[in-house]
Structure formats: structure tokens, C-alpha cells
KEFI-331661 format. One record per residue (C-alpha): x, y, z; residue number from 1; residue in three letters. Coordinates in pm, whole numbers. Layout:
# KEFI-331661
[pt [X, Y, Z], NUM, ALA],
...
END
This chain:
# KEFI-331661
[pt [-1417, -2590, -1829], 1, UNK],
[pt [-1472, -2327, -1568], 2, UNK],
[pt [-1686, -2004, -1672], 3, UNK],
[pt [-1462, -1694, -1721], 4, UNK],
[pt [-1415, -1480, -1423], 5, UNK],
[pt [-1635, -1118, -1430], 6, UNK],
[pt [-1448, -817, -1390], 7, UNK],
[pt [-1701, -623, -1129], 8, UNK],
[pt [-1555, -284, -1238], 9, UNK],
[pt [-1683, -354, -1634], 10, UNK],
[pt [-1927, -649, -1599], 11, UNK],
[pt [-1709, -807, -1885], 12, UNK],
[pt [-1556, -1065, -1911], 13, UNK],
[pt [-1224, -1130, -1830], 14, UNK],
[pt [-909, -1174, -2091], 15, UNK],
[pt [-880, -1537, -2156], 16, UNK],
[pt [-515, -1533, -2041], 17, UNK],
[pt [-319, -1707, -1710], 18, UNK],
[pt [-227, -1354, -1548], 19, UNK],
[pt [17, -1510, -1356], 20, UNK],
[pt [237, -1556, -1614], 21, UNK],
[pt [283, -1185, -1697], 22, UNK],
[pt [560, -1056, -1517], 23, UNK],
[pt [671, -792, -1752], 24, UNK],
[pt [940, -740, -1956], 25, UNK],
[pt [1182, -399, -1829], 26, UNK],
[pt [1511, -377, -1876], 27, UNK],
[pt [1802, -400, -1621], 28, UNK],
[pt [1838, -1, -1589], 29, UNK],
[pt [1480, 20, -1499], 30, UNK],
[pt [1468, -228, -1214], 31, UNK],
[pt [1797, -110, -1033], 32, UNK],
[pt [1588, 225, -1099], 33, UNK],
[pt [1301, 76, -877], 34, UNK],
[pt [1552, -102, -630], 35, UNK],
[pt [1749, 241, -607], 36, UNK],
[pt [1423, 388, -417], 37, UNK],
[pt [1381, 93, -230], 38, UNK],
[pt [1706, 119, -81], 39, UNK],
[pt [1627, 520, 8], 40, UNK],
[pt [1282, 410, 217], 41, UNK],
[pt [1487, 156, 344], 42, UNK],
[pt [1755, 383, 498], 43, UNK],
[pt [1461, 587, 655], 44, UNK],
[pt [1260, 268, 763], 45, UNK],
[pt [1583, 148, 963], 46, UNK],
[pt [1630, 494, 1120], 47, UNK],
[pt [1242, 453, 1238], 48, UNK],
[pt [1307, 126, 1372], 49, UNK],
[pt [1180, 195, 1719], 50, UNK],
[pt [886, 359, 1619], 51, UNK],
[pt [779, 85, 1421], 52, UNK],
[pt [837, -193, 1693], 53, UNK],
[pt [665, 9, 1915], 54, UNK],
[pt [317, 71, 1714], 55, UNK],
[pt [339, -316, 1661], 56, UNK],
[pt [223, -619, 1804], 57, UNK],
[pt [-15, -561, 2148], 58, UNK],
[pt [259, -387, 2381], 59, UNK],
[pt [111, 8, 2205], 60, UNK],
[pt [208, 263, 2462], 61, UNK],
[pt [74, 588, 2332], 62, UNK],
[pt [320, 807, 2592], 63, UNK],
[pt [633, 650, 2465], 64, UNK],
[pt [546, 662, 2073], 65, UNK],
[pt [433, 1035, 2167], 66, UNK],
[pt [781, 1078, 2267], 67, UNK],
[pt [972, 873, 2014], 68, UNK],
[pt [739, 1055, 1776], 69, UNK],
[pt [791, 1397, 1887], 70, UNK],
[pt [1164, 1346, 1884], 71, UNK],
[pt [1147, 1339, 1504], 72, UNK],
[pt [1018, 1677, 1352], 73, UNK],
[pt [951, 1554, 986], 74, UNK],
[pt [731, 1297, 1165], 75, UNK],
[pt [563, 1444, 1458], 76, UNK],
[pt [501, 1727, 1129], 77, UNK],
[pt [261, 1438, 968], 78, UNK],
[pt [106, 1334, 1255], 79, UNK],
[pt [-38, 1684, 1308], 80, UNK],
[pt [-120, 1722, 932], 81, UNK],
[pt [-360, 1379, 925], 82, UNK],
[pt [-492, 1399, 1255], 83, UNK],
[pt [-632, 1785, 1198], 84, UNK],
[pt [-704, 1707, 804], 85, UNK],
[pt [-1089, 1705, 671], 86, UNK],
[pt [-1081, 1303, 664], 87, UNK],
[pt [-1119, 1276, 1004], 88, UNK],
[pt [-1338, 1608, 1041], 89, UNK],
[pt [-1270, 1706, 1413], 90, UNK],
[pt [-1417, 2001, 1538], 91, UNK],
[pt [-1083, 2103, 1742], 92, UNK],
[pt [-779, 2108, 1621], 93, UNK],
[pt [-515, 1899, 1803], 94, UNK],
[pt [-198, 2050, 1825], 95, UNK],
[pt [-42, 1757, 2090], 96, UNK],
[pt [124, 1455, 1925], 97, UNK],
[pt [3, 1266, 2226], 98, UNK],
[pt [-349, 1345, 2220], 99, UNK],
[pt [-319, 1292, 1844], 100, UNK],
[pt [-118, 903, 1913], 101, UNK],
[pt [-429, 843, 2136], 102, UNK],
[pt [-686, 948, 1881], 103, UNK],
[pt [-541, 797, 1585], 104, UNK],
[pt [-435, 484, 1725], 105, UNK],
[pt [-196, 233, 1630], 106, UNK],
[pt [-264, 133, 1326], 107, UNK],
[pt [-301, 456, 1158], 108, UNK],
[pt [48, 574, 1349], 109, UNK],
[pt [189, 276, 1170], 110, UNK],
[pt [115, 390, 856], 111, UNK],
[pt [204, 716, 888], 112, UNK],
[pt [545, 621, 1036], 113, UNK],
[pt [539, 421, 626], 114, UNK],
[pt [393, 673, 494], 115, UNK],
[pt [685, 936, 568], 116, UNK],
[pt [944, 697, 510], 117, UNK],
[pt [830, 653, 121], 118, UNK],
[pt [713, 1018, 110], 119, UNK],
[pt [1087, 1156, 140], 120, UNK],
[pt [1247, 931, -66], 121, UNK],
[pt [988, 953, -347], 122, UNK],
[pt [860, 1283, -368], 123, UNK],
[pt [665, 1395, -628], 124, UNK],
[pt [756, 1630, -901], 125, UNK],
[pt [463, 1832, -978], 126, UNK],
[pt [95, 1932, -849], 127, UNK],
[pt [-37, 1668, -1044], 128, UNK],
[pt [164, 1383, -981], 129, UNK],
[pt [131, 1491, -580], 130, UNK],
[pt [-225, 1468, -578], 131, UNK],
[pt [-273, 1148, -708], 132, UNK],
[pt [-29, 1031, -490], 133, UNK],
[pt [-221, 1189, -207], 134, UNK],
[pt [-549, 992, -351], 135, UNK],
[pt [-317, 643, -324], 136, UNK],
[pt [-230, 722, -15], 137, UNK],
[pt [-587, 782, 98], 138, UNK],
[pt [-655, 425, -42], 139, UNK],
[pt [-406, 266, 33], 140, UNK],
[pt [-450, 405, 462], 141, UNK],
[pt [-822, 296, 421], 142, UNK],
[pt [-711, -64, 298], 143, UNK],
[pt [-473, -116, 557], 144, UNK],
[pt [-769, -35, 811], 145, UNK],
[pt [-982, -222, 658], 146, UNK],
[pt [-739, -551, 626], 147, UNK],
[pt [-650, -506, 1029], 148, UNK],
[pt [-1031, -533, 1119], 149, UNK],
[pt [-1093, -805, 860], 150, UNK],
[pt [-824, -1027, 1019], 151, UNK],
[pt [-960, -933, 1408], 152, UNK],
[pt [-1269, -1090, 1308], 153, UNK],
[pt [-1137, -1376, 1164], 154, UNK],
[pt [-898, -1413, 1423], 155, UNK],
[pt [-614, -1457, 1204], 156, UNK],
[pt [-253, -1420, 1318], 157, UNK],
[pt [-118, -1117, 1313], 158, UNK],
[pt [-339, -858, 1197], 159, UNK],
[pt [-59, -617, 1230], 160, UNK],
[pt [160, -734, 952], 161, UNK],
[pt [-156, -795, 688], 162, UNK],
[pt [-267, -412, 774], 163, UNK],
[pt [104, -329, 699], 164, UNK],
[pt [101, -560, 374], 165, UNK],
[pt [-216, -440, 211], 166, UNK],
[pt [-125, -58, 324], 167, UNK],
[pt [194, -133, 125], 168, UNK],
[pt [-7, -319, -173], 169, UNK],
[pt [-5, -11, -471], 170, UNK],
[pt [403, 77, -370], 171, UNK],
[pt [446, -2, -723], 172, UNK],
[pt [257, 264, -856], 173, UNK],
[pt [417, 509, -617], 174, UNK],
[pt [725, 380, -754], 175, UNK],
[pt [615, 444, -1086], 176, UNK],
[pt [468, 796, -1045], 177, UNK],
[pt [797, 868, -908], 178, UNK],
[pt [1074, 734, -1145], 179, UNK],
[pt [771, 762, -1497], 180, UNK],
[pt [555, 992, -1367], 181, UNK],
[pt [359, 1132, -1725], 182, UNK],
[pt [334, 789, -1890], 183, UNK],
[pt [210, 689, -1453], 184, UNK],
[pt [-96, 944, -1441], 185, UNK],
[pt [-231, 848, -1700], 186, UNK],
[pt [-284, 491, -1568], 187, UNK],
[pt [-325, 548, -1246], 188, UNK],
[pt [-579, 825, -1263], 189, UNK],
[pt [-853, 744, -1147], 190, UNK],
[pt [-742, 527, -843], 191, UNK],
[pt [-1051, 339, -880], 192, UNK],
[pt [-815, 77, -1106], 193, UNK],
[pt [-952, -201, -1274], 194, UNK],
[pt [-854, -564, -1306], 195, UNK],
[pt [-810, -516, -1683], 196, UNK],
[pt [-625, -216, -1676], 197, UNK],
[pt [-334, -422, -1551], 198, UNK],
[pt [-289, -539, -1933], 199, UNK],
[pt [-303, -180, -2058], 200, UNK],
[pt [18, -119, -1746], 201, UNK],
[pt [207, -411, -1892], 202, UNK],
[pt [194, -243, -2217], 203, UNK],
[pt [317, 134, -2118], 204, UNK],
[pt [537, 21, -1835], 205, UNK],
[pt [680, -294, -1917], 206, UNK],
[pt [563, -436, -1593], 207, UNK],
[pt [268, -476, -1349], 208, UNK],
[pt [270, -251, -1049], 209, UNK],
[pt [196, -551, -835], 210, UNK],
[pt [497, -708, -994], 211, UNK],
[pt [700, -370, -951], 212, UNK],
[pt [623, -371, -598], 213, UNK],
[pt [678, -744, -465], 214, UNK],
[pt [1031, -686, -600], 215, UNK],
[pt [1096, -374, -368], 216, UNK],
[pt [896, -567, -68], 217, UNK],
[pt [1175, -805, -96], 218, UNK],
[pt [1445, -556, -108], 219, UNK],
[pt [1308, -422, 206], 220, UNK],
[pt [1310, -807, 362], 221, UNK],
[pt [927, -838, 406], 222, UNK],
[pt [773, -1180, 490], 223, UNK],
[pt [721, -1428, 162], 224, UNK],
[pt [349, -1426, 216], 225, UNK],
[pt [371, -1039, 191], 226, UNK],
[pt [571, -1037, -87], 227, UNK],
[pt [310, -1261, -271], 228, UNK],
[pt [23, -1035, -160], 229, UNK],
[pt [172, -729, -267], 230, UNK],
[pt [254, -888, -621], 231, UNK],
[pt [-92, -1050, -713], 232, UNK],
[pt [-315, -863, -516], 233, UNK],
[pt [-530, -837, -849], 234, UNK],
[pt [-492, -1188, -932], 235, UNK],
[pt [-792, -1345, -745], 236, UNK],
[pt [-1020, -1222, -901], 237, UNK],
[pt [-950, -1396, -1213], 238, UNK],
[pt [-848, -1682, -1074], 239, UNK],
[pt [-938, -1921, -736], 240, UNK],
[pt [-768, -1889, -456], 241, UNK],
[pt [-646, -2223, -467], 242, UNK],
[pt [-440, -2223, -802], 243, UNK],
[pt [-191, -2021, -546], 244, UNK],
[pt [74, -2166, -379], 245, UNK],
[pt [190, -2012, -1], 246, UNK],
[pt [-7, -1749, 228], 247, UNK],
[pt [-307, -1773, 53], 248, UNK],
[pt [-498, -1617, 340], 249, UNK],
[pt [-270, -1309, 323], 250, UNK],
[pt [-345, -1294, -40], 251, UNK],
[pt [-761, -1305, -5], 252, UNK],
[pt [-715, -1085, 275], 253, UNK],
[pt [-544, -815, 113], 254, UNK],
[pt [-739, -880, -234], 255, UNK],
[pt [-1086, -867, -48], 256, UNK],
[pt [-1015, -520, 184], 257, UNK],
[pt [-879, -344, -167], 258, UNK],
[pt [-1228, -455, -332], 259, UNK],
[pt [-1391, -336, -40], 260, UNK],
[pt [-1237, -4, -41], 261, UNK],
[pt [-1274, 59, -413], 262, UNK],
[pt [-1642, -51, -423], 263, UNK],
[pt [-1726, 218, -149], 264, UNK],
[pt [-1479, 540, -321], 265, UNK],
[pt [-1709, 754, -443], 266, UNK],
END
């Protein structure tokens, strides 16, 4: 027999269960809810098509994105907003998409290019619900990094697509905040979430926000290996990496840069 698995956010052990077998139990009205919003990001993801390719892959031209970007007003609108925000701390404001394309580079572009496809299809309803949305999104940008220098180290193949997969890894919960958001903040709040409280979501949601959100990643026609990440991004830590079947390196990648980020939130 194999020792339980320690939840580092407790120090207790963890429920003597198989995880993987919880999938949750909503009805059909509540998961052509979810699929509903995946179809609006989609529409705005497929208008954004060029943007994407272009802050993809190695071929990043800053002066073309700055011009694809600044041909969209809702997005150049972002761009300005994260670049000159406290995160980054600049002394300066910029107020030139392409000095801020150069600054922020492609990765963060990327995400931002997600970010405002999701944000104006699911916007939030109230101050409360927005600003824990504005905390995942802070988490969930900081993961993505995180998973794109992970994979440059370790040389694994395209770095791009894991940063996109693990910035993508709570969509569930943005999903939820958006379609349930009382019975949603009070899970979700604070984003520092723990392994365990993933029994406590199948209870009040009827499903798993990893679960929630590998079904919209394959509405929106993401690779398999994302689609796994997304779903049981929690799942490692309860169980080896080898009881999983498929891109396991996708999975430990994504698992390991949302530890990361969590263990160093204040």
C-alpha cells in the first residue's frame, strides 16, 4: 500500500478516494449553460485569429501585432490598461501599443488577446464577483508565465501552447462565477484553492471546475493533452503521474507552475 498523499495547503491528509472518478453530476440545462459561453469566446477567439497566430510560435513581430492590435479598440484598450497597471510598476506611463507589444512581450500579449476574448463574453455582474475575477486572472497570467519558462528549460515542445493551457487552467471557475456567481465566491474566494476544496465544489456545484473547464476546452477544439491538463490539473497531487494516461508532461507541467504560483501569493 502506498502512504496517502499530503495536501501542502493543510498538512492533512488526503481523502481516501480515486479523484478521478468524480466527474460531477449537473444536469443537461447546466452544461449547454457552460457550452453556451464557450461558444461566445469562441466567436471572439475566431475574430482574433490573426492576432493569435501572430503572438505564437517564434515568427513574433512586435510592429505587425502593434498594428493588428491597434486596429481593434476593445483590445489595444487592455493592452494599455496592463502594461501601465501597478503589477508591472513602471515609472512612465506608456501610452503606445507598440512600445507596450515590445515591453510586454509575447507571451503576456497572448494572454491578453485570451483574456479579452473571455472577458466580453463573461462579464461579471457585480463589484464582487469582478474582483475575484480580476485576482484569477492575476493567477492564472502568472501561471501561464511561469509554465512558458518551465518548458524553455526543459526544452519541451512547444512552450507556447502549455503557457496557453495552464493560462486557461481555472476557465471553469470563470465559467462558474459567471453563470452561479453567489454560490462561486464563496468557493473561490480566496484564490489560494486547495486540493480538498475540490470535494466541497463537487458538492455546491455539481461538478469540478477542472471538469467544467476541459469540457469548454474541447468546445473550443484545444489539443487532447490540453484538454486533460485543464481537467485534472489538481489531480497530481494525490495521485502519481503515472496512473495517467496521454500528455502526462503537459499535465505535471501545468500542475507544478499552479503550485508554484500559489505557494509564492501572498
Amino acid at each position: 500500500d502506498v502512504a496517502p498523499p499530503i495536501d501542502i495547503w493543510r498538512f492533512s491528509e488526503a481523502p481516501a478516494i480515486n479523484p478521478l472518478r468524480l466527474s460531477g453530476e449537473m444536469d443537461d440545462g447546466d452544461m449547454n449553460a457552460v457550452l453556451a459561453q464557450a461558444e461566445g469566446v469562441a466567436d471572439h477567439l475566431q475574430a482574433r485569429q490573426s492576432v493569435l497566430a501572430g503572438v505564437s510560435g517564434a515568427n513574433f513581430d512586435p510592429k505587425r501585432i502593434s498594428e493588428l492590435v491597434t486596429g481593434d479598440p476593445a483590445l489595444a484598450s487592455q493592452v494599455l490598461r496592463i502594461v501601465n497597471s501597478a503589477h508591472y510598476g513602471l515609472s512612465k506611463k506608456v501610452g503606445s501599443v507598440f512600445r507596450a507589444v515590445v515591453y510586454l512581450g509575447h507571451v503576456e500579449v497572448r494572454n491578453i488577446v485570451w483574456r479579452a476574448c473571455v472577458s466580453e463574453s463573461l462579464e461579471a455582474r457585480d463589484p464582487q464577483t469582478q474582483a475575484l475575477v480580476e485576482e484569477l486572472w492575476a493567477h492564472s497570467f502568472a501561471c501561464s508565465k511561469v509554465a512558458y519558462a518551465l518548458a524553455r528549460s526543459l526544452n519541451l515542445p512547444e512552450p507556447d501552447q502549455l503557457s496557453t493551457t495552464a493560462l486557461l487552467h481555472d476557465i471553469g471557475k470563470l465559467i462558474s462565477l459567471n453563470l452561479w456567481p453567489e454560490r462561486a465566491r464563496g468557493l473561490y474566494r480566496p484564490v489560494n484553492f486547495s486540493n480538498l476544496d475540490t470535494l466541497v465544489e463537487e458538492v455546491r456545484l455539481g461538478a469540478r471546475h477542472g471538469h467544467l473547464g476541459a469540457e469548454v476546452a474541447k468546445a473550443w477544439g484545444l489539443p487532447e493533452e490540453s484538454v486533460q491538463a485543464i481537467g485534472e490539473h489538481h489531480m497530481p497531487s494525490y495521485l502519481p503521474i503515472s496512473s495517467f494516461e496521454g500528455g502526462r508532461k503537459a499535465l505535471a507541467l501545468v500542475h507544478v507552475a499552479d503550485l508554484l504560483v500559489h505557494a509564492t501569493t501572498p
